[in-house]
C-alpha positions as CSV (number, residue, x, y, z in Angstrom):
1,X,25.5,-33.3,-6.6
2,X,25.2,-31.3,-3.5
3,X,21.9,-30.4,-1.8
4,X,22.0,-26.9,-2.5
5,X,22.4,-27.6,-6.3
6,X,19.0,-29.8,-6.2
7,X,17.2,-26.9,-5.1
8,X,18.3,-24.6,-7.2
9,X,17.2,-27.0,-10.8
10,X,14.0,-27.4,-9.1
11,X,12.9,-24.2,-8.8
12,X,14.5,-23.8,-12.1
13,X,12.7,-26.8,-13.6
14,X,9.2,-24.4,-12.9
15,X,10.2,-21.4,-13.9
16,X,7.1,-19.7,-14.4
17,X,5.7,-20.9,-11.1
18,X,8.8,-19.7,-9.2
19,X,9.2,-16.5,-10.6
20,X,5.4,-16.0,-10.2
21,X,5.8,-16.9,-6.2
22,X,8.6,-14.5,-6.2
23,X,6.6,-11.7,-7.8
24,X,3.9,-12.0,-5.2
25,X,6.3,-12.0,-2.4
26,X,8.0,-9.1,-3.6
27,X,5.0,-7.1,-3.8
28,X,4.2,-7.9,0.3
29,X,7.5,-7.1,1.2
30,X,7.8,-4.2,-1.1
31,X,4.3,-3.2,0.9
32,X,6.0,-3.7,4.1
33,X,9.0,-1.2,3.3
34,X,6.9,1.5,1.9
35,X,4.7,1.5,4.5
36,X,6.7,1.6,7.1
37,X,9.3,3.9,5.6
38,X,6.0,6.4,5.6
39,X,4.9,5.8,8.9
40,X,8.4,6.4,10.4
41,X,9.3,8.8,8.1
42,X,5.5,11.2,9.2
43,X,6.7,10.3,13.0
44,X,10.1,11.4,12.5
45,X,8.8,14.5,10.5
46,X,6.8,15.9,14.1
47,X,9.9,15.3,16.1
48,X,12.2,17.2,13.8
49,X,10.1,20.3,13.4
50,X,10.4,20.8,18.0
51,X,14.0,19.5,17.5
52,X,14.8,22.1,14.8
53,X,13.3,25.0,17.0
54,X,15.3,24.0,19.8
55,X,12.2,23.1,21.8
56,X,12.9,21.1,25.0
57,X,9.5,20.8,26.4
58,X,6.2,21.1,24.5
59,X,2.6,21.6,26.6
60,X,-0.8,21.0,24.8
61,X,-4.0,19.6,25.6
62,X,-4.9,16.7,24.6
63,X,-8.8,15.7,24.6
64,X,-9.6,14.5,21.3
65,X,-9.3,12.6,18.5
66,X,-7.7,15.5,16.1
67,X,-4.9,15.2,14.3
68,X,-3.9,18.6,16.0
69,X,-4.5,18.8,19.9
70,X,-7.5,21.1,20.9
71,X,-6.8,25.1,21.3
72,X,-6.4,26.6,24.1
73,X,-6.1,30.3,26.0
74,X,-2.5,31.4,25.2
75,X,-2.4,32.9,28.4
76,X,-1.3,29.5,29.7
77,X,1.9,30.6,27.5
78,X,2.3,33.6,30.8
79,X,2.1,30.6,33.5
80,X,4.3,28.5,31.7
81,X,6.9,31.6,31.4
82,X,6.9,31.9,35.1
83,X,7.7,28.5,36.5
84,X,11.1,27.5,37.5
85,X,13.6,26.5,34.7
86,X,11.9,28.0,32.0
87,X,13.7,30.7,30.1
88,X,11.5,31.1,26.9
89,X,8.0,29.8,25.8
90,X,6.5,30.6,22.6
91,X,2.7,29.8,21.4
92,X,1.8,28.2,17.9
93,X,-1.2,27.8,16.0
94,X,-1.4,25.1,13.8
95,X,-3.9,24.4,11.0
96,X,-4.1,22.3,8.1
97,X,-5.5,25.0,5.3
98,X,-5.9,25.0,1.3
99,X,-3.6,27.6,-0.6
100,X,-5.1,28.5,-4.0
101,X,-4.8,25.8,-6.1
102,X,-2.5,23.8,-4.2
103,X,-2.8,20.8,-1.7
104,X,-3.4,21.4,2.1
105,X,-0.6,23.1,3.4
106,X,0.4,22.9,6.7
107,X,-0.1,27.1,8.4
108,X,1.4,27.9,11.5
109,X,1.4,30.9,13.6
110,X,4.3,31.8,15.9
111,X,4.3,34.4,18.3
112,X,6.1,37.1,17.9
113,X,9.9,37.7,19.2
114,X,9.9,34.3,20.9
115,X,12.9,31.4,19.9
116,X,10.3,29.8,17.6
117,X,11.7,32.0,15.0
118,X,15.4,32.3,15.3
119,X,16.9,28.7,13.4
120,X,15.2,30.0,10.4
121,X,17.6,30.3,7.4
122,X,16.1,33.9,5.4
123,X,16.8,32.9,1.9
124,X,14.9,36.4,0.8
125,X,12.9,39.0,2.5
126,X,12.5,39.3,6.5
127,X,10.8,37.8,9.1
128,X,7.6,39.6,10.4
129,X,7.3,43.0,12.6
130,X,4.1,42.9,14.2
131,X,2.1,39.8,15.7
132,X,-1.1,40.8,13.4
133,X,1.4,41.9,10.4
134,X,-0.7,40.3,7.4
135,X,2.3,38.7,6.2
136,X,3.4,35.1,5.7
137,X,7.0,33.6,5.2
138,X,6.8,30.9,2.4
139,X,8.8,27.8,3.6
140,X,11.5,26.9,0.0
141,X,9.7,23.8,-0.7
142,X,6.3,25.6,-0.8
143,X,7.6,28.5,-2.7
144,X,8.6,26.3,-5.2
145,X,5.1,24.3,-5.4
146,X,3.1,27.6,-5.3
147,X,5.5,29.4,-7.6
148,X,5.5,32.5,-4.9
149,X,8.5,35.5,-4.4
150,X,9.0,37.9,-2.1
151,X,6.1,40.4,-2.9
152,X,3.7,38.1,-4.1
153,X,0.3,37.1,-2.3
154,X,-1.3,34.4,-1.7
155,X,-4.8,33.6,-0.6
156,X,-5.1,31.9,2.3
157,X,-8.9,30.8,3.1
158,X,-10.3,34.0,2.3
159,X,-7.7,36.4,2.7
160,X,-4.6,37.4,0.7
161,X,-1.4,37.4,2.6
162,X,2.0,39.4,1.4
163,X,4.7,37.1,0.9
164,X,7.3,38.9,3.3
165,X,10.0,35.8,3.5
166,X,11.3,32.7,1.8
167,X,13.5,30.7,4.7
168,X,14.6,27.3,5.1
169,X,14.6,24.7,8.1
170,X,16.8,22.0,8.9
171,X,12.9,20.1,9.2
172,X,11.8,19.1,6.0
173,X,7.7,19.3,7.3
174,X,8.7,23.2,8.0
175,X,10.2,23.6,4.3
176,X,6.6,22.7,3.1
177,X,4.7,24.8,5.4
178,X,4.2,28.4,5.9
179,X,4.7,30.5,8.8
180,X,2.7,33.8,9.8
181,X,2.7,35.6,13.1
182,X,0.4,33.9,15.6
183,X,-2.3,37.2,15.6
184,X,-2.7,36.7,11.9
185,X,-3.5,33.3,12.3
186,X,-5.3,33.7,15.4
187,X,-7.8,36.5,13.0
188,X,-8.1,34.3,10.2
189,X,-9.6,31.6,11.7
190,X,-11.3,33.2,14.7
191,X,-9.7,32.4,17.4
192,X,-8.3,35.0,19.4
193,X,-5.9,34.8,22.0
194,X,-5.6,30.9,21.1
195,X,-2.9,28.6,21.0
196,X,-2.9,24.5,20.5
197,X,0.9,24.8,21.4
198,X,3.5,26.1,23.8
199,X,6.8,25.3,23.1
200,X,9.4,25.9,25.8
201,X,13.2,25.9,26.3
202,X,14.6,24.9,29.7
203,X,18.0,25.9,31.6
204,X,20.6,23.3,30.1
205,X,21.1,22.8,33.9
206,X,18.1,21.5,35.1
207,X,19.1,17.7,34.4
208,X,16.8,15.0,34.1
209,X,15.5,15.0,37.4
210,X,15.0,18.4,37.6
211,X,12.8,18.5,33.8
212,X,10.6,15.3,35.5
213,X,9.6,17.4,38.3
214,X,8.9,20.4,36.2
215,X,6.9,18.1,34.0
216,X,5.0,17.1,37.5
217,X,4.6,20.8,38.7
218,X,2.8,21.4,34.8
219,X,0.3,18.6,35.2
220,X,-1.0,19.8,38.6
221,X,-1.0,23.8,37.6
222,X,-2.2,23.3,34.1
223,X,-5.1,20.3,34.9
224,X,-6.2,18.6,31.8
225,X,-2.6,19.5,29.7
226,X,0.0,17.3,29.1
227,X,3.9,18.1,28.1
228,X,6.1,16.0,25.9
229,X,9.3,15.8,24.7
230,X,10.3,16.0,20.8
231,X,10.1,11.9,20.8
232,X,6.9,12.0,23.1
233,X,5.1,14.7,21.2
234,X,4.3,12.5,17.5
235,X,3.4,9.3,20.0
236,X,0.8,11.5,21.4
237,X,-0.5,12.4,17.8
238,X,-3.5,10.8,16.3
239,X,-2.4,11.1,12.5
240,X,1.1,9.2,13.2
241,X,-0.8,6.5,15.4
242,X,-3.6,5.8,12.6
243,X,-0.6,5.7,10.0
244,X,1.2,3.1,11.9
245,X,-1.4,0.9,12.7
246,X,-2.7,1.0,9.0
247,X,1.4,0.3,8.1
248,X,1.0,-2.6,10.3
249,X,-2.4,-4.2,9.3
250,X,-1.4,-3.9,6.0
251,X,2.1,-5.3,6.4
252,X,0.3,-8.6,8.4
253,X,-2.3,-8.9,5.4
254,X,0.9,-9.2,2.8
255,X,2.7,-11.2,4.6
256,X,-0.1,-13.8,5.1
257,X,-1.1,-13.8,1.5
258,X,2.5,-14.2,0.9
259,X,3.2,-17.4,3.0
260,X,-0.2,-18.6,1.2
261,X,1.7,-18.3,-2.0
262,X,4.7,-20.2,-1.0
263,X,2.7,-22.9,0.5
264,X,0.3,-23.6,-2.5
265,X,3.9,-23.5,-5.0
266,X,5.5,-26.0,-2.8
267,X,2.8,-27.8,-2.1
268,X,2.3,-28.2,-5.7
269,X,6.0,-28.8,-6.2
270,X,5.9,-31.5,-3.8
271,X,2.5,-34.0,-5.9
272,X,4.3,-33.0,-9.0
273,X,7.4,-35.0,-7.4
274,X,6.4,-37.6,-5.4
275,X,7.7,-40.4,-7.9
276,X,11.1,-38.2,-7.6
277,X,11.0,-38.4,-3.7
278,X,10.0,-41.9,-4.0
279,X,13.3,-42.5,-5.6
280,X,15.1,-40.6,-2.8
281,X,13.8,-41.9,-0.1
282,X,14.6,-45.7,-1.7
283,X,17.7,-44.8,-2.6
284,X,18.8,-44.3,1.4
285,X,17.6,-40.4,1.7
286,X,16.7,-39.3,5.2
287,X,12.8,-37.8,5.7
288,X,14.7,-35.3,7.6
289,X,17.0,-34.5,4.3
290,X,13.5,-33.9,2.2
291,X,12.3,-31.6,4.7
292,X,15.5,-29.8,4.5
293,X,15.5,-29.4,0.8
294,X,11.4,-28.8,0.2
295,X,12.3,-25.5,3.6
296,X,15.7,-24.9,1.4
297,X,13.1,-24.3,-2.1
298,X,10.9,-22.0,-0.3
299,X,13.1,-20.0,2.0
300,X,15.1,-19.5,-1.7
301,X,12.3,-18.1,-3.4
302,X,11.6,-16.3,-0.3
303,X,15.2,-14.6,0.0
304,X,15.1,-13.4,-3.7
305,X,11.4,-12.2,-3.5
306,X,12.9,-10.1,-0.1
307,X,15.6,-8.6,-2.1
308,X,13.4,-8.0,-5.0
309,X,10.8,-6.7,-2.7
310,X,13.1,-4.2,-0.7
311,X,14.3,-3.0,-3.8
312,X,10.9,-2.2,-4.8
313,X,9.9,-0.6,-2.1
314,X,12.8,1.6,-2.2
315,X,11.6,3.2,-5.4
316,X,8.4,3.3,-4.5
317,X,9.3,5.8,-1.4
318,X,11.4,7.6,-3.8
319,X,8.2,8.2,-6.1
320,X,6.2,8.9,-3.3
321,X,8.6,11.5,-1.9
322,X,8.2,13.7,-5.1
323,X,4.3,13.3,-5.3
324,X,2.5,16.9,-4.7
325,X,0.9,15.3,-1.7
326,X,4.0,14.5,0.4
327,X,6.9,16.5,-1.2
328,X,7.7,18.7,1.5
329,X,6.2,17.2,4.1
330,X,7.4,13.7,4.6
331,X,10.9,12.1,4.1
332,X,10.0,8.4,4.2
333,X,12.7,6.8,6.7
334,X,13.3,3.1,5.7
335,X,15.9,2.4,7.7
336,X,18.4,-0.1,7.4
337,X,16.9,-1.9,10.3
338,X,13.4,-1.8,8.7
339,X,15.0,-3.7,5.7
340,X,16.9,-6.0,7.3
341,X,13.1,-6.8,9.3
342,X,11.6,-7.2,5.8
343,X,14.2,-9.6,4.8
344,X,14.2,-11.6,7.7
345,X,10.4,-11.5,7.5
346,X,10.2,-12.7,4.0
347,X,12.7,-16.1,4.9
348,X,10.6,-16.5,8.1
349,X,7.6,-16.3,5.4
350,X,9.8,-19.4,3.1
351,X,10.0,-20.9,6.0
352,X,6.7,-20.5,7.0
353,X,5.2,-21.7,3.5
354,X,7.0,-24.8,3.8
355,X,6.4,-26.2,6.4
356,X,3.4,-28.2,5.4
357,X,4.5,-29.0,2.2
358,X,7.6,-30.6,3.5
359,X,5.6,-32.4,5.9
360,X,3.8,-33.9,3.5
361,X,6.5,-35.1,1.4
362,X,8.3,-36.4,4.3
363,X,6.0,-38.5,5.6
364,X,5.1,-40.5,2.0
365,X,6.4,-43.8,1.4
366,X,9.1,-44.7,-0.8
367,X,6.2,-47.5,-2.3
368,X,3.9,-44.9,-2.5
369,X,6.0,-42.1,-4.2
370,X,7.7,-44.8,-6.9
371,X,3.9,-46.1,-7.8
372,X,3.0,-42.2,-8.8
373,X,3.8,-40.9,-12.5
């Protein structure tokens, strides 16, 4: 009988206990997917929204703690415009608002004539004609949610907005937002001649070199703003930072309560047997070959609880993505190096578990293991 047959009828032998261990590993795993696949898939979200615009370099200033940077004159829009390798710049105003009866919607104003608007796909109506048009264009996700057309209105804090536009984005977050020109934003929530974003394209010739030393020649015009790139832009963002640091403290917590599991079933396993490994060990067995097959039981149960897990978490993003909450506005991204992490994370975990357990059934005595019943 070979080794790996021993393992498997004794985890079979227990089958409640094992299937039990696997159950709780499944759900820490299946906890580790989900919550990274949101993490990654709100950072990704940020970065595909410049990408989409065709934004090279993006300028804000950073000084607090919000989940969108602090505002800011858009005249710096003008000096941006005028330094060397910049052909276009465009200011945005971003704000997290309710919309009737729906949940907050992200509300951005765009200037006016500027790039921001042209990889828009018009599904219906037009884009806007004036930068204090009141007027908002209705990305397809949220004109589905908010059962809107071309025509309709839709209050917007405390003002009704005609829906002039229904468009689509190769950025999901931009399907579930809506758009307005940046006056009309800049009206409704009092802040005139604001911005909390310039977005900028550069000449295609500038070369890395060249877009480091315009990135210098910003930071000592424009003291206390920083620029980023599409990747920099979401590191720089609170909101994406909290979420991964909650993905990750919650991810260690499952884990750890997961090698606790394995350990107390092996462990358990191993007093249940210790007339069993008595026999082995007098029959000629190796300690080293006990500790291989007590590691071999947990990493097992570990592997299918992974798979199980992964699976799980899976379906869980695919739930989440349809809730009203995130539809629209996040695509989880779970990788497929995120699940091969969670699988090699849930053997390290077997492993893990049994280490202890195996130690304590190699070191018994053959004496002492055939005297126990």
């Amino acid at each position: 009988m070979s080794l790996l047959t021993i393992v498997i009828k004794n985890l079979l032998h227990r089958p409640t206990r094992s299937l039990l261990t696997v159950v709780g590993i499944s759900v820490g795993i299946a906890a580790v997917v989900a919550l990274t696949g949101l993490a990654r898939g709100f950072q990704t979200s940020w970065e595909d929204a410049y990408r989409a615009r065709g934004t090279d370099l993006i300028v804000a200033r950073v000084t607090s703690r919000d989940p969108l940077p602090t505002p800011f004159s858009s005249k710096i829009g003008d000096t941006l415009r005028a330094l060397p390798g910049v052909t276009a710049a465009g200011g945005v105003l971003a704000d997290l608002m309710s919309i009737e009866d729906s949940p907050t919607v992200l509300v951005g104003g765009w200037e006016t004539n500027t790039f921001l608007w042209k990889h828009l796909r018009l599904d219906q109506g037009r884009l806007p004609a004036a930068e204090h048009e009141k007027v908002i264009l209705l990305g397809a996700i949220t004109a589905e949610v908010l059962n809107k057309k071309v025509g309709d209105t839709a209050q917007i804090d405390t003002e009704r907005f005609t829906v002039c536009g229904i468009y689509t984005s190769d950025a999901l977050s931009e399907n579930g937002s809506i758009v307005m020109p940046l006056g009309s934003l800049q009206d409704l929530t009092s802040r005139d001649n604001m911005v909390n974003f310039v977005n900028m394209k550069l000449d295609p010739t500038l070369g890395p070199e060249g877009v480091r030393q315009l990135r210098e020649t910003i930071a000592r015009t424009l003291p206390g703003f920083r620029s980023f790139d599409a990747s920099q832009v979401s590191q720089a963002n609170i909101a994406v930072q909290i979420s991964k640091a909650m993905s990750l403290g919650t991810s260690l917590i499952a884990v750890a309560v997961g090698a606790v599991g394995v350990m107390n079933t092996m462990l358990m396993s191993v007093f249940e047997r210790m007339h069993e490994i008595g026999v082995l060990l007098a029959i000629g067995w190796r300690r080293r070959r006990i500790v291989t097959m007590i590691l071999l039981e947990s990493m097992l149960l570990s592997l299918i609880g992974g798979v199980t897990g992964i699976a799980m978490g899976l379906a869980s993003l695919r739930v989440l993505e349809w809730t009203p909450i995130l539809r629209g506005r996040i695509a989880p991204d779970a990788s497929p190096l995120v699940l091969l992490l969670a699988l090699v994370v849930s053997v390290a975990l077997g492993m893990l578990g049994g280490l202890y357990p195996a130690w304590v059934g190699a070191r018994m005595s053959p004496s002492t293991g055939l005297r126990h019943e």
